[in-house]
ZADO-1210 file (C-alpha; in nm, 4 decimals, padded with zeros to 6 digits):
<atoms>
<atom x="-00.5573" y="05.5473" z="-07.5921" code="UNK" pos="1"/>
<atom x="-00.5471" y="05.1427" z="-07.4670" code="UNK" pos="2"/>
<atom x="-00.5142" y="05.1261" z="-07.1333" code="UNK" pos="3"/>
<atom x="-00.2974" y="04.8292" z="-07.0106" code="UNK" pos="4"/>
<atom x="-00.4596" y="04.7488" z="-06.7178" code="UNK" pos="5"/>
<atom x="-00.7707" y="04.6455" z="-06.9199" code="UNK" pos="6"/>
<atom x="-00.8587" y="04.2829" z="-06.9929" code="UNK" pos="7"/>
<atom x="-01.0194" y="04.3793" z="-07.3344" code="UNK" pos="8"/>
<atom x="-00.7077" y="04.5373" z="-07.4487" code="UNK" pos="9"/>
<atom x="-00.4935" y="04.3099" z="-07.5785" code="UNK" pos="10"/>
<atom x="-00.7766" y="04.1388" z="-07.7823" code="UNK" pos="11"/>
<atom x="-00.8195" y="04.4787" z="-07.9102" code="UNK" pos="12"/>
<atom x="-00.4569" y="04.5287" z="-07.9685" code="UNK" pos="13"/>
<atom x="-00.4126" y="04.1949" z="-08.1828" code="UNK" pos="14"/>
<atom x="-00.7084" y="04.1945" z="-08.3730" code="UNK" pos="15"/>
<atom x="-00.5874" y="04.5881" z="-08.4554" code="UNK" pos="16"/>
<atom x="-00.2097" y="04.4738" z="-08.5233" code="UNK" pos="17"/>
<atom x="-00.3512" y="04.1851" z="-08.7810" code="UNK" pos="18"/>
<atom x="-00.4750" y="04.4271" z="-09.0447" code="UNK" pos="19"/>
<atom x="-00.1936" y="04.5851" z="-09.1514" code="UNK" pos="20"/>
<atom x="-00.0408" y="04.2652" z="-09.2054" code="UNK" pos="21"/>
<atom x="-00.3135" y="04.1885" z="-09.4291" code="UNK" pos="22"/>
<atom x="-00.3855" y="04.4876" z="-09.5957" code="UNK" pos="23"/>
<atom x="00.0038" y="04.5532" z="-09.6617" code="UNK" pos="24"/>
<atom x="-00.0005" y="04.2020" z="-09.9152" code="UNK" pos="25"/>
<atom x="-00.3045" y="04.3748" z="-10.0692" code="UNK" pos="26"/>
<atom x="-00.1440" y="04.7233" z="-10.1531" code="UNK" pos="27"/>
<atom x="00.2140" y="04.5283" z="-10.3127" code="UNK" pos="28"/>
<atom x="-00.0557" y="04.3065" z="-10.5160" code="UNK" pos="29"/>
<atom x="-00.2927" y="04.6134" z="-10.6251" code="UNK" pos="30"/>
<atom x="00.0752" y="04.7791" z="-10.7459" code="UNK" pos="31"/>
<atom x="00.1943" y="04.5093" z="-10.9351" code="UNK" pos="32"/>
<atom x="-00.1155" y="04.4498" z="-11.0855" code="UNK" pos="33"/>
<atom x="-00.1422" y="04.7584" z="-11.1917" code="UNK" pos="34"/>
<atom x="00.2668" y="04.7725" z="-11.3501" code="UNK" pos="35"/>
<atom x="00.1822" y="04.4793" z="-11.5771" code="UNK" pos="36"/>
<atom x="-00.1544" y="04.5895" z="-11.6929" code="UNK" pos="37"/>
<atom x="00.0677" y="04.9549" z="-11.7768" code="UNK" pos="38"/>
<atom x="00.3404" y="04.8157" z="-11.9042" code="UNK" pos="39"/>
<atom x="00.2784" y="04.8130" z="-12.2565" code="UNK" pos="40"/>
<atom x="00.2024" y="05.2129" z="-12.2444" code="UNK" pos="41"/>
<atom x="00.5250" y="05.2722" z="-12.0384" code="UNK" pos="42"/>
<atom x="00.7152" y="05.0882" z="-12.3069" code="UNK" pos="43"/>
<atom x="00.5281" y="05.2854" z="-12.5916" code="UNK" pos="44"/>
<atom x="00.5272" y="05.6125" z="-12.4472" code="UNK" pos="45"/>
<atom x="00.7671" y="05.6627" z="-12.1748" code="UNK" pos="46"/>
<atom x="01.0774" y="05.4436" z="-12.2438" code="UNK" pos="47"/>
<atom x="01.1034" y="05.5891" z="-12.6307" code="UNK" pos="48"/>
<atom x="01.0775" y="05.9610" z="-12.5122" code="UNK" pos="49"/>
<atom x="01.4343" y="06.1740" z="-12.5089" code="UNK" pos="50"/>
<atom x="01.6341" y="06.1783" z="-12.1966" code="UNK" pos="51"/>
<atom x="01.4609" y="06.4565" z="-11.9501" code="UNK" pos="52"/>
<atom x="01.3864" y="06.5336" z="-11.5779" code="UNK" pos="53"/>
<atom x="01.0469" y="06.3824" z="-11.6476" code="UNK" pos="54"/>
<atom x="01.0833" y="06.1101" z="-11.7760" code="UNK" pos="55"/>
<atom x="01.3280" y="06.0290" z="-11.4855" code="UNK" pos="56"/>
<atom x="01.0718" y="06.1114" z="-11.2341" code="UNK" pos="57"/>
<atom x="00.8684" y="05.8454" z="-11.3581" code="UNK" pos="58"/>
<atom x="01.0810" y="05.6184" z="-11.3616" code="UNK" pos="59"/>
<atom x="01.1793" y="05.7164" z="-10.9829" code="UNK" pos="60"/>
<atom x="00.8163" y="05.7409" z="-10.8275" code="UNK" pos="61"/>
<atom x="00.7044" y="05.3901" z="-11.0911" code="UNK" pos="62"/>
<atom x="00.9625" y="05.2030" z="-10.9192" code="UNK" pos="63"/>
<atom x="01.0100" y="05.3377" z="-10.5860" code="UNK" pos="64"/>
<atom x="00.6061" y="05.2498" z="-10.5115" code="UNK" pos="65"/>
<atom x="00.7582" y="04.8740" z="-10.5718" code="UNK" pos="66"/>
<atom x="01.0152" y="04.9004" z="-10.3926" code="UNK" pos="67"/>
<atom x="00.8450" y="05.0658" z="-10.0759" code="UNK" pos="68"/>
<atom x="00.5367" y="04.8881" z="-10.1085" code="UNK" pos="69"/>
<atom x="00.8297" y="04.5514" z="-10.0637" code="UNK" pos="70"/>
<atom x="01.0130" y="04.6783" z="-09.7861" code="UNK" pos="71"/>
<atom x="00.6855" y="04.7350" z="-09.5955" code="UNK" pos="72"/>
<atom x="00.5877" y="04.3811" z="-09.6716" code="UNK" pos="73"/>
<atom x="00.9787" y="04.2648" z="-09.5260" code="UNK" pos="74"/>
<atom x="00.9472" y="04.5161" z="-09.2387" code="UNK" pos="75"/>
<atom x="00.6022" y="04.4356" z="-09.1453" code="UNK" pos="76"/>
<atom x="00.6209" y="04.0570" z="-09.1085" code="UNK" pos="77"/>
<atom x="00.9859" y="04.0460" z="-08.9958" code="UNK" pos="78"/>
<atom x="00.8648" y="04.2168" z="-08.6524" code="UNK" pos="79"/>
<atom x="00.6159" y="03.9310" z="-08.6120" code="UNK" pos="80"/>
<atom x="00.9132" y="03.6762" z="-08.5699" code="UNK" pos="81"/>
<atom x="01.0003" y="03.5771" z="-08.2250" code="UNK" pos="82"/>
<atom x="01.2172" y="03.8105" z="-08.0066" code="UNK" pos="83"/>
<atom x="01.2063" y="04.0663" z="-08.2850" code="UNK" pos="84"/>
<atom x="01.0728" y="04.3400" z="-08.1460" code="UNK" pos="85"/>
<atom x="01.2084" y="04.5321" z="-07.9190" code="UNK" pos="86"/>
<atom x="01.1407" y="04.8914" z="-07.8007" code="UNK" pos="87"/>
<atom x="01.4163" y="05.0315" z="-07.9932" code="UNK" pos="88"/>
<atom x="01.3369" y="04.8409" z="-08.3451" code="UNK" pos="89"/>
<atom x="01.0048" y="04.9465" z="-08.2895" code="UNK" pos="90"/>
<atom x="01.1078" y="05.2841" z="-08.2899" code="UNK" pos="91"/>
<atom x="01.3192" y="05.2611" z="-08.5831" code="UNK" pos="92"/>
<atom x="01.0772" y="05.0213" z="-08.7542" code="UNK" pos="93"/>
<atom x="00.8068" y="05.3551" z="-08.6626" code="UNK" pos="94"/>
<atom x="01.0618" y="05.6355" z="-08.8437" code="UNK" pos="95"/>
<atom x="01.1833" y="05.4179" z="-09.1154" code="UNK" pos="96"/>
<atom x="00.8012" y="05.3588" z="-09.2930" code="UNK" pos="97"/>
<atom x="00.7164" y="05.7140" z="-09.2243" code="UNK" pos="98"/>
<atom x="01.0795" y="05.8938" z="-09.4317" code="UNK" pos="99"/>
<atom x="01.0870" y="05.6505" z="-09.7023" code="UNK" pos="100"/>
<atom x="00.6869" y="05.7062" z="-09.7313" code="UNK" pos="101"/>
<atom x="00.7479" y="06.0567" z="-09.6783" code="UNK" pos="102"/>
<atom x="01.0293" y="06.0751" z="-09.9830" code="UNK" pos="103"/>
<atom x="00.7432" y="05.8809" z="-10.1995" code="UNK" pos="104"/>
<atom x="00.5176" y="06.2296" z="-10.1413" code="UNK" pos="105"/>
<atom x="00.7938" y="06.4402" z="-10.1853" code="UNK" pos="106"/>
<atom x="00.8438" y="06.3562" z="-10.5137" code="UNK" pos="107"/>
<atom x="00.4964" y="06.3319" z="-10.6302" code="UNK" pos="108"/>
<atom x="00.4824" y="06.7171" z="-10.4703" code="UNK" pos="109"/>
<atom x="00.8156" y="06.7787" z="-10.6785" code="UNK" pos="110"/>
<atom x="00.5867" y="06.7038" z="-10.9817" code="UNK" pos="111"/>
<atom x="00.2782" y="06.8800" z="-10.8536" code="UNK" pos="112"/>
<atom x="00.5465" y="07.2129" z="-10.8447" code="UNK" pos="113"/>
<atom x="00.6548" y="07.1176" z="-11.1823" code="UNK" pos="114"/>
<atom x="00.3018" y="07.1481" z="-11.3420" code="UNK" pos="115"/>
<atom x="00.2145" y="07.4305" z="-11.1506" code="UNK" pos="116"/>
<atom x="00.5353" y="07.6014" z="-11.2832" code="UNK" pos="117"/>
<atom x="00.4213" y="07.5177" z="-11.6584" code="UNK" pos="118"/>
<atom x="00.0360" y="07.5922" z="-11.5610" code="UNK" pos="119"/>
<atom x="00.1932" y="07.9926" z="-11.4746" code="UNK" pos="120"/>
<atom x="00.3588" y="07.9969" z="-11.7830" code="UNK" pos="121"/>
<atom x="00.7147" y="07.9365" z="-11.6046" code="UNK" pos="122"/>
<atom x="00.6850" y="08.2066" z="-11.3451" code="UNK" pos="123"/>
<atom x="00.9813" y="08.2418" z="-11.1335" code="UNK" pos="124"/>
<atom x="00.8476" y="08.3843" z="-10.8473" code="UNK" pos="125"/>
<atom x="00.5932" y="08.0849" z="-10.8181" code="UNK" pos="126"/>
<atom x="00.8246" y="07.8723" z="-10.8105" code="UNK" pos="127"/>
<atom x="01.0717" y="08.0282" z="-10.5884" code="UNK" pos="128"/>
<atom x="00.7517" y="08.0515" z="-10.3266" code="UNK" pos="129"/>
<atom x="00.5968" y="07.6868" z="-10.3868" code="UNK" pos="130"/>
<atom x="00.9606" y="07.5349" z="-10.3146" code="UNK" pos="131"/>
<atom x="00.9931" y="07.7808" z="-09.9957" code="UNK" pos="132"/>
<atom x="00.6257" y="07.6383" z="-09.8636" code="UNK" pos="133"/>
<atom x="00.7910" y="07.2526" z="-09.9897" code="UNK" pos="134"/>
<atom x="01.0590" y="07.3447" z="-09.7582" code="UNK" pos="135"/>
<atom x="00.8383" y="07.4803" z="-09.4578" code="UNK" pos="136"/>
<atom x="00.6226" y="07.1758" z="-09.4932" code="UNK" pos="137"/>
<atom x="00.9429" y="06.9057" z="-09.4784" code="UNK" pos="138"/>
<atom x="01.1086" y="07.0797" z="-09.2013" code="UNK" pos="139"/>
<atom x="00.7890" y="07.0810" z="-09.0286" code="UNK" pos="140"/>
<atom x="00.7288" y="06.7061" z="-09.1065" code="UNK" pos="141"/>
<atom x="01.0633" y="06.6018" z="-08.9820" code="UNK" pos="142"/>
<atom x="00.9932" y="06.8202" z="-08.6296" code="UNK" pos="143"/>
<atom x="00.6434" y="06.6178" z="-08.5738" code="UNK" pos="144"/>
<atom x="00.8062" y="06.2981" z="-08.6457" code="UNK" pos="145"/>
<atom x="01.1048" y="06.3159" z="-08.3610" code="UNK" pos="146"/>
<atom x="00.8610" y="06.4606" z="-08.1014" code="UNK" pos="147"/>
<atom x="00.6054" y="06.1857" z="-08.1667" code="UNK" pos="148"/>
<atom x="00.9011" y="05.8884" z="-08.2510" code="UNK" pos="149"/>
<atom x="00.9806" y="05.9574" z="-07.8831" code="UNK" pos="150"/>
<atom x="00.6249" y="06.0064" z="-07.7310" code="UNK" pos="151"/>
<atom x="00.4949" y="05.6526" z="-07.8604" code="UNK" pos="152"/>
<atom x="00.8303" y="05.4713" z="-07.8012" code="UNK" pos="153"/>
<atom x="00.7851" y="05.5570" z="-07.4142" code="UNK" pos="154"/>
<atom x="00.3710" y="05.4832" z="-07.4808" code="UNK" pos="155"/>
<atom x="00.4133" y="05.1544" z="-07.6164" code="UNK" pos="156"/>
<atom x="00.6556" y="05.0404" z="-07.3531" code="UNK" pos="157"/>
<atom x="00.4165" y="04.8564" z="-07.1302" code="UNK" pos="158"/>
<atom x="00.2957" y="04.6272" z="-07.4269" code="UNK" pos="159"/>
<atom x="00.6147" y="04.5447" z="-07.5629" code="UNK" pos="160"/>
<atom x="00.6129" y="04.2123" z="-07.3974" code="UNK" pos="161"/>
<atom x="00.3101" y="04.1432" z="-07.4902" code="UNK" pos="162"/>
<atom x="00.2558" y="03.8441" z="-07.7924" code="UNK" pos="163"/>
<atom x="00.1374" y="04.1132" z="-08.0625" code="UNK" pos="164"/>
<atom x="00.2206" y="04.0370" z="-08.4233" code="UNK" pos="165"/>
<atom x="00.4215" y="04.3036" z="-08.4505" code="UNK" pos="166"/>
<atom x="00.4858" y="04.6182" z="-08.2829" code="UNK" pos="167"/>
<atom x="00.2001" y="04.7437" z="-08.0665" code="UNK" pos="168"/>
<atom x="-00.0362" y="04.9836" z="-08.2842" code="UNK" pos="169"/>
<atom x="-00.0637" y="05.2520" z="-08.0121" code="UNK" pos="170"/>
<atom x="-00.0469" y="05.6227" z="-08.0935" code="UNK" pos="171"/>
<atom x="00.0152" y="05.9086" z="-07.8980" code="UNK" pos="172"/>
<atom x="-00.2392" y="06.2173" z="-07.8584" code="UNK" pos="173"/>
<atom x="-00.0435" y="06.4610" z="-08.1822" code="UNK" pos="174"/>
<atom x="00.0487" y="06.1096" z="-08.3783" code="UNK" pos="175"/>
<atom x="-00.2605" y="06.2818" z="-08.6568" code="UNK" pos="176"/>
<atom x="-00.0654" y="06.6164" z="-08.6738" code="UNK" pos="177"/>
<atom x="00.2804" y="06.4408" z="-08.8599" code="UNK" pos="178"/>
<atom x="00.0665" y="06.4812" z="-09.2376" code="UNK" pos="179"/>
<atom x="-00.1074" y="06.8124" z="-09.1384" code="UNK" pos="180"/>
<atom x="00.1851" y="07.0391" z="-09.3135" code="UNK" pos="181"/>
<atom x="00.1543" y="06.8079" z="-09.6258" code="UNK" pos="182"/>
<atom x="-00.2216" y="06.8069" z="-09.6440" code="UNK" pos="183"/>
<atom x="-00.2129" y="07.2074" z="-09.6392" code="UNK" pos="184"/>
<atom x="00.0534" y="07.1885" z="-09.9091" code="UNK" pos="185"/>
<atom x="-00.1315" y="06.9788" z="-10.1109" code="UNK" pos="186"/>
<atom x="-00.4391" y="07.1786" z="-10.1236" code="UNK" pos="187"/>
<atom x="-00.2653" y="07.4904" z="-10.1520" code="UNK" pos="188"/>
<atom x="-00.1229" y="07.3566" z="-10.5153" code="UNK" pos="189"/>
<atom x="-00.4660" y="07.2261" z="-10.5724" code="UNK" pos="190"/>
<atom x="-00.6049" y="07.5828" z="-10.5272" code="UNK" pos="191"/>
<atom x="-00.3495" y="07.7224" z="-10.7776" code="UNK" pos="192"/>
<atom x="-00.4524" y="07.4653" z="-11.0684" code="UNK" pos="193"/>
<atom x="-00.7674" y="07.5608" z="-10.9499" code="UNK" pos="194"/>
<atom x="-00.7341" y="07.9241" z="-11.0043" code="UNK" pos="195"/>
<atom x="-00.5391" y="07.8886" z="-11.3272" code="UNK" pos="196"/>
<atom x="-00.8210" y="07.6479" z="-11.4348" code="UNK" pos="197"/>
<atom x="-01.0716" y="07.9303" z="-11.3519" code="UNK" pos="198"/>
<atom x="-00.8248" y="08.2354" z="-11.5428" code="UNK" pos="199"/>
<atom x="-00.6778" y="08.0255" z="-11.8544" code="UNK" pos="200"/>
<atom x="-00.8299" y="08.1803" z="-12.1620" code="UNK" pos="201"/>
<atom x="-00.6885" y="07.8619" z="-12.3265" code="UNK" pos="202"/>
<atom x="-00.8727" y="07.6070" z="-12.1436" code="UNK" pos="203"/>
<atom x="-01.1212" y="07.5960" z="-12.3688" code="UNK" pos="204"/>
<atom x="-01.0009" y="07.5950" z="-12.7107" code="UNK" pos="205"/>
<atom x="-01.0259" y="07.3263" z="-12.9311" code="UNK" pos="206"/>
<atom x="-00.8260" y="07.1791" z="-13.2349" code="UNK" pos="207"/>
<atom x="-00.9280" y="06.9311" z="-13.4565" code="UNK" pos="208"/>
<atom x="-01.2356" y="06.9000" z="-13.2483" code="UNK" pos="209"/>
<atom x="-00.9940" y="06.7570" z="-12.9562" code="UNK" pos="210"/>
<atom x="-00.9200" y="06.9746" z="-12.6601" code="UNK" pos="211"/>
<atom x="-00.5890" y="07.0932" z="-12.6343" code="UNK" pos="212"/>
<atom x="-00.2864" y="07.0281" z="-12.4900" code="UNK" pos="213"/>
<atom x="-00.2922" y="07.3002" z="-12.1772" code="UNK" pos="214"/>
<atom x="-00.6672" y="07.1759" z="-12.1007" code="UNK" pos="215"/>
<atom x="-00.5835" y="06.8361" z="-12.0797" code="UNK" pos="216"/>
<atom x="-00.3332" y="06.9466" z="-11.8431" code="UNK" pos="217"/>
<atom x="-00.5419" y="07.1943" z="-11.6590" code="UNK" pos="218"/>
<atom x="-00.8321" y="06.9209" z="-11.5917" code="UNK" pos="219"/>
<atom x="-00.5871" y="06.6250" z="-11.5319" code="UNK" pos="220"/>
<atom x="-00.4019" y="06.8536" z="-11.2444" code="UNK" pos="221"/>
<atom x="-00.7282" y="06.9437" z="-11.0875" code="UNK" pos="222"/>
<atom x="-00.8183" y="06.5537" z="-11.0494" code="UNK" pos="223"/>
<atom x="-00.4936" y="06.4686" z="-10.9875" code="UNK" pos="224"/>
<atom x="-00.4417" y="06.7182" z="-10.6925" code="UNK" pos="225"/>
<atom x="-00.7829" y="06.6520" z="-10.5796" code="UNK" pos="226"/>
<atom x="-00.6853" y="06.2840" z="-10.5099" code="UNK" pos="227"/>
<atom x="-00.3298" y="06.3085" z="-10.3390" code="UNK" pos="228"/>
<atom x="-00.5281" y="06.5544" z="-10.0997" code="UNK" pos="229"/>
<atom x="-00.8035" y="06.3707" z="-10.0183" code="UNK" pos="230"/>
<atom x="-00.5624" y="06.0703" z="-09.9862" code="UNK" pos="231"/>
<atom x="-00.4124" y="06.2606" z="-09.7245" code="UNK" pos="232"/>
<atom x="-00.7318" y="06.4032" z="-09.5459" code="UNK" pos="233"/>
<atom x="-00.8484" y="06.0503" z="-09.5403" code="UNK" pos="234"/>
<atom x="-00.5090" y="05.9451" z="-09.3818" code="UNK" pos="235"/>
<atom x="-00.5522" y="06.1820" z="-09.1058" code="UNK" pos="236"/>
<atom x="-00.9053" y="06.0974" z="-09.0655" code="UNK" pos="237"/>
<atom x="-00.8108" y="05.7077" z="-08.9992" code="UNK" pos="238"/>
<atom x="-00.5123" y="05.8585" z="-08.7365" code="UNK" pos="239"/>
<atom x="-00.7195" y="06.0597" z="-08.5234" code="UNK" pos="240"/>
<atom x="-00.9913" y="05.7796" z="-08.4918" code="UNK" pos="241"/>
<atom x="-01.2681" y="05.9960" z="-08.6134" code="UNK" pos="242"/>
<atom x="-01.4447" y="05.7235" z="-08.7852" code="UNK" pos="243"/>
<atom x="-01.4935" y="05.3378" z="-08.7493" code="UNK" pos="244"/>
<atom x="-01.2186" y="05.2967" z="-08.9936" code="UNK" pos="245"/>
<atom x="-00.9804" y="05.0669" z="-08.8213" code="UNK" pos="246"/>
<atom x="-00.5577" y="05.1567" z="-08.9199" code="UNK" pos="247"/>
<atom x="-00.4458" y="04.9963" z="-09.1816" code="UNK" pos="248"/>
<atom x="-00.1166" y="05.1284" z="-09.2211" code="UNK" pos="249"/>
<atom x="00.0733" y="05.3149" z="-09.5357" code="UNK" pos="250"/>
<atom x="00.0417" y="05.0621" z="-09.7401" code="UNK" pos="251"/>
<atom x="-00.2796" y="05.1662" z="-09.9829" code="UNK" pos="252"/>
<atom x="-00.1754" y="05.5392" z="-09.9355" code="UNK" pos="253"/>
<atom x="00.1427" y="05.4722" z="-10.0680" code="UNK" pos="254"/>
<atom x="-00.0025" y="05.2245" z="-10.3274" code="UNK" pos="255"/>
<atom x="-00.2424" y="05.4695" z="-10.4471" code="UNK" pos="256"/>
<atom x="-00.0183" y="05.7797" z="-10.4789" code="UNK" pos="257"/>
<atom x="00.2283" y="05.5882" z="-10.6735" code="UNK" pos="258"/>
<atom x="-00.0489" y="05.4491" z="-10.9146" code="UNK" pos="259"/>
<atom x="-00.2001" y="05.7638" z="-10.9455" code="UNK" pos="260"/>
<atom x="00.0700" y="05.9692" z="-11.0784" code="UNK" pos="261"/>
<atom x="00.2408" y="05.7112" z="-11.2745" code="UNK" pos="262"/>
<atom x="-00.1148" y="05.6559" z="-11.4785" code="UNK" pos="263"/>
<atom x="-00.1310" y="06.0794" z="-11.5096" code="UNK" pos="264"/>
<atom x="00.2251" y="06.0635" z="-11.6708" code="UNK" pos="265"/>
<atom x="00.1344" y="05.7984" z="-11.9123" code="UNK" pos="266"/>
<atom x="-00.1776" y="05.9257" z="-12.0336" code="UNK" pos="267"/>
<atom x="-00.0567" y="06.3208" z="-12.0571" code="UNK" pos="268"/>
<atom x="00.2596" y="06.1389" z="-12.2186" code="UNK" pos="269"/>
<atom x="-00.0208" y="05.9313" z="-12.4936" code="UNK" pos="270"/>
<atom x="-00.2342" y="06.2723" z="-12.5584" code="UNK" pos="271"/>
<atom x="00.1015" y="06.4239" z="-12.6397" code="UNK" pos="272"/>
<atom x="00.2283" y="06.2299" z="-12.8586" code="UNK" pos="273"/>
<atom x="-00.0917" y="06.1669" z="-13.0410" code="UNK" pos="274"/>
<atom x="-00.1567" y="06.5336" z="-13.0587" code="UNK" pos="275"/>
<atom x="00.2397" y="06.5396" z="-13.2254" code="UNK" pos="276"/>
<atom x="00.1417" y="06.2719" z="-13.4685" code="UNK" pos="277"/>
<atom x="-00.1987" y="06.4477" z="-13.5882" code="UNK" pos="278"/>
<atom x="-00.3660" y="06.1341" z="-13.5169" code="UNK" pos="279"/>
<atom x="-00.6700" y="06.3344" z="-13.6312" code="UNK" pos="280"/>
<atom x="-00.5303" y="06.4291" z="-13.9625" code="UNK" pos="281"/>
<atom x="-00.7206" y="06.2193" z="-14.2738" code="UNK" pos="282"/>
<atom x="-00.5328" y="05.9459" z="-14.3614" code="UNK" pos="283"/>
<atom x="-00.3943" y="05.8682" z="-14.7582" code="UNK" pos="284"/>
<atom x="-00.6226" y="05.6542" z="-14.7441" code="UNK" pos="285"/>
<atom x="-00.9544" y="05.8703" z="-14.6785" code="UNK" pos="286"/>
<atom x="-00.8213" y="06.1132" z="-14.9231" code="UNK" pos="287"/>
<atom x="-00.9973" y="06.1083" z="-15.2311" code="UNK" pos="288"/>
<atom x="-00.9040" y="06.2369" z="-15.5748" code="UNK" pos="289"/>
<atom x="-01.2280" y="06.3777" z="-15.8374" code="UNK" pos="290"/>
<atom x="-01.1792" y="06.3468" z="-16.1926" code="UNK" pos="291"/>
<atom x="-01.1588" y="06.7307" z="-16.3274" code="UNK" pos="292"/>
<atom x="-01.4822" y="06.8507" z="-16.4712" code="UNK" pos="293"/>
<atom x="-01.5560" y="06.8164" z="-16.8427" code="UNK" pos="294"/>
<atom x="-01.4281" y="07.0194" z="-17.0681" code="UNK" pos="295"/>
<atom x="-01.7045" y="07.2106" z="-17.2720" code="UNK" pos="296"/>
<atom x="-01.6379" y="07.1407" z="-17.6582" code="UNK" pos="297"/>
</atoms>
């Protein structure tokens, strides 16, 4: 907590609001970098592929990292401009990053429920329970968010006059609880693919000395969930102040969540269709034809 009666705090306080602007350029450059060098693939294996509620989710969480990852840029440096921030832009500057950040992770966790659904062999009653914890977990989101929107606004108050770039980057004491309910999510999923990982009598097998489709899928959840979680842990390591970290804002968690599945869709998308095209099957040309044998006069 930065006490505004102390002479070190607002060089604290502006050397703290300068990284995000930084680090914010960073994360929209790391994206785009990463859409042109996967570009090719998306048009190869994604944009050919029939009409489905995958391929639309790709094409939702692909773009939508862009487009977030942009209006954080916009948002960030247009409350840096004189007489632009203001207590109550502040506070909707503060709930506006979090929901459309928050709607990035929904969707990835929309796709983690998918693959768990296929993992179970398209169990029902999985389902209907992981969407019922999805709901829990958003409801519960939303509650943190009001209470704490309204805590800061009143904590940031006496530094609003203060010449910050940008609003003043002061948090109240439950600001690190807001991504608890989607940590636990998170690794609750991951402990599923875990367990199915552990059970499936199929993760092993092999064909054509390549492993199969289901184990592909089974180790590329497991690393997948792995990462969103620890993204998250990570997050609410930085918020709490635990470590030297400094904040950096949303901008590489949202970066990295939207680069992360987009590259898991691609490549399950390539091993598919490779694994459809028998891409280990001999070709005509390594099939060779013996003359018959010799008749015996």
């Amino acid at each position: 907590m930065v006490d505004p009666s102390d002479p070190t705090a607002f060089i604290f306080l502006y050397k703290r609001n300068l990284i995000p602007l930084y680090v914010v350029l960073c994360s929209l450059v790391w994206v785009l970098h990463d859409y042109f060098i996967t570009l090719e693939d998306e048009v190869t294996y994604i944009w050919k592929q029939s009409h489905n509620f995958a391929r639309f989710m790709f094409f939702w969480i692909r773009y939508y990292t862009i487009v977030l990852l942009i209006f954080e840029v916009v948002q960030t440096y247009s409350l840096t401009l004189p007489g632009a921030r203001t207590r109550e832009r502040c506070l909707a500057a503060y709930l506006a990053v979090r929901i459309v950040g928050a709607i990035s992770l929904w969707s990835v966790e929309i796709i983690m429920q998918l693959r768990i659904y296929a993992l179970f062999n398209r169990s029902k009653k999985v389902a209907f329970f992981n969407g019922i914890l999805f709901l829990i977990s958003i409801g519960l989101f939303l509650r943190i968010l009001v209470v704490n929107a309204f805590r800061r606004t009143d904590i940031i108050e006496p530094f609003i006059g203060w010449p910050l770039p940008g609003c003043p980057l002061v948090n109240c004491s439950g600001h690190w609880t807001l991504w608890i309910p989607a940590t636990v999510y998170e690794f609750f999923l991951f402990g599923l693919a875990l367990y199915k990982a552990a059970t499936s009598s199929t993760a092993g097998i092999k064909l054509n000395h390549r492993p199969s489709l289901m184990a592909v899928l089974l180790q590329e959840n497991l690393l997948y969930f792995l990462v969103i979680g620890c993204i998250l842990t990570f997050n609410n390591i930085m918020v709490v102040g635990a470590t030297r970290i400094p904040w950096f804002g949303f901008g590489p968690f949202h970066a990295s969540i939207g680069i992360a599945t987009s590259r898991i869709f691609i490549h399950l998308r390539k091993f598919s269709t490779k694994e459809m095209e028998g891409e280990s099957a001999p070709s005509l040309e390594e099939i060779r034809f013996v003359d018959p044998a010799p008749s015996i006069a």
